[in-house]
Residue, then its C-alpha position, 0 to 999 in steps of 0.5 A: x481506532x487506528x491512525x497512520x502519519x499520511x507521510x510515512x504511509x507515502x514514504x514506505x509505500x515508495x520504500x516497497x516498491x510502489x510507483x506514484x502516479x499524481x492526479x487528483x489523488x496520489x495513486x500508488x500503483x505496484x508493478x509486478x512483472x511489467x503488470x499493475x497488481x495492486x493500486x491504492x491513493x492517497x490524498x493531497x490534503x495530508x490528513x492522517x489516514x483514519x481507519x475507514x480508509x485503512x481499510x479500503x487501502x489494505x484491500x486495494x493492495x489486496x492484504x489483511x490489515x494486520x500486513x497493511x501495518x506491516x508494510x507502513x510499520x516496515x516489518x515486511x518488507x517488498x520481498x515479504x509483500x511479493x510472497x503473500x501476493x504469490x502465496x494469495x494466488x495473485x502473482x505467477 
């Protein structure tokens, strides 16, 4: 089962690019074009993200899992992002 530090999933989240929108979550939301193309929370509590909601935040942000790790890990990048966006059909 996989895990992610909730911190560091916000922290990068924020180095890719996304822009946080409190609430009763954290919404991340990324802007693409002056346009909201992938949105995604996080709880306040700051549990560690379990592998259910792994899933529903790498689909939110419209990516495989495997890329979802690569965008918390730091591979890829917000240039890296934008291109699978683009290459998805999801991006002009």
């Amino acid at each position: 089962m996989a895990i992610i530090d909730s911190k560091k999933a916000r922290q990068s989240l924020l180095k890719k690019g996304f822009r946080l929108s409190d609430g009763d979550h954290h919404f991340y939301l990324y802007y693409y074009n002056g346009k909201v193309v992938a949105k995604t929370k996080i709880s306040h509590n700051d549990q560690e993200i379990n592998d259910w909601l792994i899933s529903k935040m790498h689909k939110q942000c419209q990516i495989s899992k495997s890329d979802f790790f690569d965008l918390i890990n730091c591979p890829l990048d917000e240039e890296g992002y934008i291109e699978i966006l683009k290459n998805k059909g999801l991006l002009e």
